[in-house]
Each structure stands twice: as C-alpha cells, then as structure tokens.
C-alpha positions in Angstrom: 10.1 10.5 -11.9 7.6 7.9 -11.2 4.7 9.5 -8.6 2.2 6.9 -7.4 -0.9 9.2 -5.6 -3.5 7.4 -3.7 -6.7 8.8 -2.7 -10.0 7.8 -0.9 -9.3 6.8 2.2 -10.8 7.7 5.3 -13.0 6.8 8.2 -16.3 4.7 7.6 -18.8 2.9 9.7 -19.1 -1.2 9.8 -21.0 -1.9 6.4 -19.9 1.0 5.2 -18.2 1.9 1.6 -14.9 3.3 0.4 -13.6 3.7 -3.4 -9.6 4.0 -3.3 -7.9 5.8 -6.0 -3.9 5.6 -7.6 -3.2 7.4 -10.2 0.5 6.8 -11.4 2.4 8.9 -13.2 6.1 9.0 -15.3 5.8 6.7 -17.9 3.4 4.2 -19.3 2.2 1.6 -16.8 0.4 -0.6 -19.4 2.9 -3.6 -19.4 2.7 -3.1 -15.3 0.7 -5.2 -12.9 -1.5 -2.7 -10.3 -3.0 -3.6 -6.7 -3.3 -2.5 -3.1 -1.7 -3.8 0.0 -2.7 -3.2 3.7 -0.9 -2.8 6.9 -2.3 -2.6 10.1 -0.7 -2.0 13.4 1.7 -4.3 14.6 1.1 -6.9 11.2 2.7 -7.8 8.0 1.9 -6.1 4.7 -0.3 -8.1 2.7 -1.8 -8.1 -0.3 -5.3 -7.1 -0.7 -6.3 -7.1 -4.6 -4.1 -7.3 -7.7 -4.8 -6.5 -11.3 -3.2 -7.9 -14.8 -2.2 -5.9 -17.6 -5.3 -7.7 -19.6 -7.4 -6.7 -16.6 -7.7 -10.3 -14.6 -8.3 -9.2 -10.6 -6.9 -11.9 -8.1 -8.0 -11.2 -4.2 -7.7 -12.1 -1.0 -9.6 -14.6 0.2 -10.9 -11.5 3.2 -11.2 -9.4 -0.3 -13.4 -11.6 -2.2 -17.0 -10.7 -2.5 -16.4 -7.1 -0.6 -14.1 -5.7 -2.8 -13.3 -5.0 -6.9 -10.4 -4.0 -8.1 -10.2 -1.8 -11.7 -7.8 0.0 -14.1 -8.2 2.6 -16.4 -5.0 2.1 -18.1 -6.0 6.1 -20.2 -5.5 7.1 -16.8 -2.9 5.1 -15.5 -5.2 4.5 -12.4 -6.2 1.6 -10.0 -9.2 1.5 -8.0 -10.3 -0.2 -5.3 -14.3 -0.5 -4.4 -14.1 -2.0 -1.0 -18.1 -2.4 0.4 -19.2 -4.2 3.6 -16.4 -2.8 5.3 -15.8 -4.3 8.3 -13.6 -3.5 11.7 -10.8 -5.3 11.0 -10.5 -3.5 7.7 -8.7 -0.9 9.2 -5.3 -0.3 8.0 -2.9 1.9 5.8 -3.6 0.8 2.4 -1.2 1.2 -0.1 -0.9 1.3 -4.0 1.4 -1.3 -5.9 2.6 -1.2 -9.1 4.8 -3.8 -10.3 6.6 -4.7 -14.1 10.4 -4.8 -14.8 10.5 -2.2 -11.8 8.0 -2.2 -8.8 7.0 1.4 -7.2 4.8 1.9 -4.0 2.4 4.3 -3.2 2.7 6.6 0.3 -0.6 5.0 1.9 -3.8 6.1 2.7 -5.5 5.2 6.2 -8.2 3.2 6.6 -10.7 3.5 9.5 -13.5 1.4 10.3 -15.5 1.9 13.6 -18.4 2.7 15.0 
C-alpha cells in the first residue's frame, strides 16, 4: 500500500522559513515524478514545485527564488525549502507523486502571519 507522509508544516512569521518533508513508501518511486501543491481557502489547487526523476526542479513563477525543491530517491523523499515566506503563502500544502500511477499526500497546513 502506497503511504505518502508529509511533514513540516506549521505556523511561521512573514520572512520566515519552513522545510516540508514526503517520504513515500510501497514501492520504488525512482521512475516517479515528486512535487507539492497548495490549496488555500476558497482557491484552486496549484502546483507549487515539481521534481524529475534525473532531479530537474520546475516552479512556480510565486516559487521561484523562495523555494527549492529536492529528492533523496534512498529515501524515497521530497523536500521542499520554502524561505521568505510571505502571507499569502498560507495554504494546505500537499505532496505529489506522479508516474504510471499518481498518489497524493494528506496535506500539511501552512500559516503565515504575524
């Protein structure tokens, strides 16, 4: 049974700094794109940061600059280093992983505010 467990989230100040974690679990995810995806209230899911397989990060244009996106494909885990967080940040961000199949991680809130 694929498990996809995200971590990291929490409330932060404007400027402030938050490392997601997803570590995924039942089976190899080597052949799998990774990224996050945020939801705030009352919008559309969007993407935030996506990895390749060879490790090539494509953002967001609100992403780019503030954020970096990693895998440790020994750990089958996706990060996401989000500085310079800002309030409209705030959201339930949630782990993607997508190959032949596509599985979604449960979400993990975001809160920035002073």
């Amino acid at each position: 049974q694929v498990q996809l467990v995200e971590s990291g989230g929490g409330l932060v100040h404007p400027g402030g700094a938050l490392r997601l974690s997803c570590a995924a679990s039942g089976r190899s995810f080597d052949n799998y794109n990774m990224g996050w995806y945020r939801q705030a209230p009352g919008k559309q899911r969007e993407l935030v940061a996506a990895i390749t397989t060879a490790g090539t990060p494509n953002y967001a244009s609100f992403a780019k600059g503030r954020f970096a996106i990693s895998r440790d494909n020994t750990k089958n885990t996706v990060y996401l280093q989000m500085n310079n967080l800002k309030p409209e940040d705030t959201a339930v961000y949630y782990c993607n992983v997508k190959g032949w199949l596509e599985y979604w991680g449960q979400g993990t809130q975001v809160t920035v505010s002073s």
